[in-house]
C-alpha positions as CSV (number, residue, x, y, z in Angstrom):
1,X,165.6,3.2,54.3
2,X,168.2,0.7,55.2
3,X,168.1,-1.1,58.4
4,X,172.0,-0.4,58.4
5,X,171.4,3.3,59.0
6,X,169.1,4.5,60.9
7,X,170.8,7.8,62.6
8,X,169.8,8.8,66.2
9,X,166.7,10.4,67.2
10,X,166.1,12.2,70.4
11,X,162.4,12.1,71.8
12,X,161.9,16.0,73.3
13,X,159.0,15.1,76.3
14,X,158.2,17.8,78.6
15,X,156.3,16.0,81.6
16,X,154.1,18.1,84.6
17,X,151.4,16.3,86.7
18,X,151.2,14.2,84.0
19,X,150.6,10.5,85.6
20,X,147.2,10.2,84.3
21,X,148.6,10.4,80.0
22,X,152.0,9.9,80.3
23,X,152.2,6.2,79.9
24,X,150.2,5.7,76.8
25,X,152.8,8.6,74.9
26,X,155.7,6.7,76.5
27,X,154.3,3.4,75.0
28,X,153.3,4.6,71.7
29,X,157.5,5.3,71.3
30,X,158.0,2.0,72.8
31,X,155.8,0.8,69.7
32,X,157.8,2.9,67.0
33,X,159.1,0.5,64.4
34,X,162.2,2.8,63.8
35,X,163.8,1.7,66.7
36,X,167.3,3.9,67.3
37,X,165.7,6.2,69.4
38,X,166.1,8.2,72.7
39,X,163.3,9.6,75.0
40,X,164.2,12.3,77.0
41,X,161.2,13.3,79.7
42,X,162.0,16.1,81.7
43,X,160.1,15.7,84.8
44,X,158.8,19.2,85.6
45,X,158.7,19.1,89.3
46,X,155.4,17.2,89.7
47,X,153.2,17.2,92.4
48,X,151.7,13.4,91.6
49,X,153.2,9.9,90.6
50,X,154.5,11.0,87.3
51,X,158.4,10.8,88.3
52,X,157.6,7.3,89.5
53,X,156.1,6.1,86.3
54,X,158.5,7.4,84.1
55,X,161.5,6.2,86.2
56,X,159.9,2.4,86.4
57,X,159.9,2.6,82.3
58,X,163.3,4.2,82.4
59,X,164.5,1.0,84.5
60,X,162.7,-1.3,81.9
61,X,164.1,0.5,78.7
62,X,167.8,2.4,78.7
63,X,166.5,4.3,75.8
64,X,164.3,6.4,78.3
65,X,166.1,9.3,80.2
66,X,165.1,11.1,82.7
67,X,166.0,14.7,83.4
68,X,164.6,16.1,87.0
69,X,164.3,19.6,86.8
70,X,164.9,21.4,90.6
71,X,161.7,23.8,90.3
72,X,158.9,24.1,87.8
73,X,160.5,25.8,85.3
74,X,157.8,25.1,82.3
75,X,157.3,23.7,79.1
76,X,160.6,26.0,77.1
77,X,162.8,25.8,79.9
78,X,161.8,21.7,80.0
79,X,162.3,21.4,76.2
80,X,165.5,23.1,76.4
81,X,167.1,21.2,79.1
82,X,165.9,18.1,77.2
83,X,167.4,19.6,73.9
84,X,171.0,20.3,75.5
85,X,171.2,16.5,76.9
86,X,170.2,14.9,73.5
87,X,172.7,13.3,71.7
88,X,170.7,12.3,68.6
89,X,171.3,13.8,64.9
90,X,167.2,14.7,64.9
91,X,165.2,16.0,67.4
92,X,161.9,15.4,67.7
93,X,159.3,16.4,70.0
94,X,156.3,14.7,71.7
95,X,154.3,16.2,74.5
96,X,153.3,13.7,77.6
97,X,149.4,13.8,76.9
98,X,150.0,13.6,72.9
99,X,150.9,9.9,70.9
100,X,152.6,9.1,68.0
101,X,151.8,6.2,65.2
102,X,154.1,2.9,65.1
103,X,155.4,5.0,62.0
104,X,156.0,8.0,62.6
105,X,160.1,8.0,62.5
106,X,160.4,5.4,59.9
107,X,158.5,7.7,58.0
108,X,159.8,10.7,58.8
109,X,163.6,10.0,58.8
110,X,163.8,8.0,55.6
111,X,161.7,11.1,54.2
112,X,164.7,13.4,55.4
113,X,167.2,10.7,55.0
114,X,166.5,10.6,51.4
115,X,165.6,13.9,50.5
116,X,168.2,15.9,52.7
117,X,165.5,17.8,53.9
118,X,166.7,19.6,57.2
119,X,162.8,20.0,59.3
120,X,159.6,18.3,58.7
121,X,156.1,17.9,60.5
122,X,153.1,16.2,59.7
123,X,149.2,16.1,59.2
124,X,147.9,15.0,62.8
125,X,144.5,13.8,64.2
126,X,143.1,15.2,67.4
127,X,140.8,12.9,70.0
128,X,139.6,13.8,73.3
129,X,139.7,10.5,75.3
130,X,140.2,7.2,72.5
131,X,143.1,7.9,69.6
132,X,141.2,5.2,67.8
133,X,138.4,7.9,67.5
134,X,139.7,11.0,66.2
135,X,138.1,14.1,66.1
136,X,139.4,16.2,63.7
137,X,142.2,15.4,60.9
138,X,144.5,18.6,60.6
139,X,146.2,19.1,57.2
140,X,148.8,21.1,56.4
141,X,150.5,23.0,53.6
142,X,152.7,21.3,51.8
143,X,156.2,23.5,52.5
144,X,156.4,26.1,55.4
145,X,159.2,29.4,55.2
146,X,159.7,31.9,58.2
147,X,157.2,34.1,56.4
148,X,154.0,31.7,56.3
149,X,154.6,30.1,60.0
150,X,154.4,33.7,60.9
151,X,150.4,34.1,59.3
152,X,149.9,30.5,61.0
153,X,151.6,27.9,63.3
154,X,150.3,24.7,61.6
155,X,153.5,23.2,62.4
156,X,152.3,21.1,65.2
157,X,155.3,20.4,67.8
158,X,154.5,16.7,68.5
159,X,154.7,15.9,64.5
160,X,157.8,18.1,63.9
161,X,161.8,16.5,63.3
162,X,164.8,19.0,63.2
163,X,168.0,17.5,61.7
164,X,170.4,19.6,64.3
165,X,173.7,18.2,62.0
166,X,171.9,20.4,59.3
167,X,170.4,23.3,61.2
168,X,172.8,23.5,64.0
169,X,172.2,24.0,67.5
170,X,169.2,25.9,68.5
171,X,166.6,26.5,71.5
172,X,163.3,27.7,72.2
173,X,162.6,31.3,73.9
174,X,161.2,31.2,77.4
175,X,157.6,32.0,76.6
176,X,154.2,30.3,77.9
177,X,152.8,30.8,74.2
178,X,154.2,30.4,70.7
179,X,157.3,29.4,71.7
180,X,157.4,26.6,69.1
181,X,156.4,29.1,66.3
182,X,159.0,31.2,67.3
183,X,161.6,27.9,67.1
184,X,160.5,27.1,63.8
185,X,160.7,31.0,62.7
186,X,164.2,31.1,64.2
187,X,165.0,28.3,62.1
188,X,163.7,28.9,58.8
189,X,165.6,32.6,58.9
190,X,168.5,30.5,59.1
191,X,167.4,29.5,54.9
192,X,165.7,26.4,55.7
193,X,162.4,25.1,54.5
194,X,160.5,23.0,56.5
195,X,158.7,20.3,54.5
196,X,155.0,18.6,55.2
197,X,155.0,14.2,55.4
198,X,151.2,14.5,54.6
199,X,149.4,11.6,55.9
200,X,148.4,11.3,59.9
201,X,151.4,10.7,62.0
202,X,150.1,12.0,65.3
203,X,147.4,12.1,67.8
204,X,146.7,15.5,69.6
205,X,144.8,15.2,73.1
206,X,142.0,18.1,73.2
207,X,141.6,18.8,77.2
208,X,140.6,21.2,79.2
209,X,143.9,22.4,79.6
210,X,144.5,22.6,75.4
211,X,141.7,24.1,75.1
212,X,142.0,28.3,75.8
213,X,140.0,28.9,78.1
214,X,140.9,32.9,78.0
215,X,140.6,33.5,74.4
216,X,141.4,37.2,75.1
217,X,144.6,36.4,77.7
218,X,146.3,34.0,74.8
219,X,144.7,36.9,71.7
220,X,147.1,39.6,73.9
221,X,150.3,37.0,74.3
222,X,150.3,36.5,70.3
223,X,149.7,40.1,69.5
224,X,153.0,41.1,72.0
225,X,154.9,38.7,70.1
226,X,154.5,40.1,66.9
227,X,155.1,43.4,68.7
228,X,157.3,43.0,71.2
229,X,159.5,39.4,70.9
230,X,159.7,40.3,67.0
231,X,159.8,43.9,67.1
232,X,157.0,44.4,64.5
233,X,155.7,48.0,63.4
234,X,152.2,47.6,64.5
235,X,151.0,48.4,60.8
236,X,153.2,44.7,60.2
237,X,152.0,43.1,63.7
238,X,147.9,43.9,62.3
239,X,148.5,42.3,59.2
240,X,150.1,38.8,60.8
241,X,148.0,38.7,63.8
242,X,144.4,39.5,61.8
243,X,146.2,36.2,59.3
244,X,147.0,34.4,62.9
245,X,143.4,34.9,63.7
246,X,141.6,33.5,60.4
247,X,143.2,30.8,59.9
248,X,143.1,30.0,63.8
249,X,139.0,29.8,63.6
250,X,139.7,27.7,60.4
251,X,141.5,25.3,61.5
252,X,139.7,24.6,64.6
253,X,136.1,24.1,62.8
């Protein structure tokens, strides 16, 4: 892609209590070699010194914004906030405990630039403590449509790139689960396909906090999505959730 076009991207960062991570995610943007980029971290009303951290680097770099939410509103509302203040053509998304490789947008928006290709995401690695060791490599299929996100969300939200100019405006639904497989759904009814980059873009932090630790809590949120967000029959809601379910132990063994 030429270096005389590179069209804006704006960084989605949700950020709560999150002083311990939060300036190794900001830095692996800093790093990006694609460098028309905007970082918006929505500071989620934290208790500890994340609003100071991520004001210092806003001071230091005009490319980082910082959007103080009033209450603790949670990780859609903070996305959404973050999405209605961004002035980029793509959206992207990064979580403040999750990193990106030095290039991830070159390779993502010269993919889209020169493709026309309206979403994207990306294989990712997951670590617990050093990115240099990743656990686990995460592959994904090549193309994803409203129907197969439904059977599994392997559309992780740190490695996905909307092109709003194509998609137009959109927003995720105030959940506390799936609410990025809902956005992509949402979408991809709209006649999109999103399409995979599929080499390692990403680093995904496994902590305690990632990891469910109610397995039957988050099993009941999924199933009243299918049945009560989406309005599936149950006959319809069995069939995705039991698909949700096997590919879910897959992918995480």
């Amino acid at each position: 892609m030429s270096d005389s076009f590179c069209p804006l991207v704006s960084i989605i960062t949700p950020a709560y209590n999150a002083s311990s991570f939060i300036e190794a995610t900001i830095d692996s943007v800093i790093k990006q070699d694609y460098s028309n980029w905007e970082m918006i971290i929505i500071n989620d009303f934290s208790s500890d010194t994340t609003g100071k951290i991520i004001d210092e680097y806003s001071k230091k770099d005009k490319r980082i914004v910082v959007i103080n939410n009033p209450s603790n509103q949670g990780v859609a509302r903070s996305r959404n906030n973050g999405i209605k203040a961004a002035k980029g053509k793509y959206i992207a998304f990064l979580d403040s405990d999750d990193l990106w490789k030095e290039n991830k947008l070159t390779k993502h928006i010269g993919f889209m630039e020169e493709n026309n290709i309206a979403i994207t995401y990306s294989y990712y690695e997951t670590f617990s403590s050093d990115a240099s060791k990743p656990t686990k490599l995460i592959k994904c299929p090549k193309k994803a449509t409203y129907k197969s996100i439904l059977k599994s969300n392997f559309m992780g939200c740190l490695t996905v790139v909307v092109n709003k100019s194509v998609t137009g405006d959109f927003l995720m639904p105030d959940l506390d689960h799936g609410e990025d497989m809902l956005t992509w759904y949402e979408l991809m009814k709209r006649g999109f396909v999103a399409v995979c980059v599929s080499e390692p873009l990403a680093s995904y932090r496994i902590s305690n906090k990632s990891l469910s630790s109610n397995k039957k809590k988050t099993a009941k949120k999924q199933w009243n999505i299918y049945r009560k967000f989406l309005g599936f029959s149950y006959i319809k809601s069995l069939f995705y959730f039991c698909l949700y379910a096997i590919k879910g132990i897959i992918k995480h063994h």
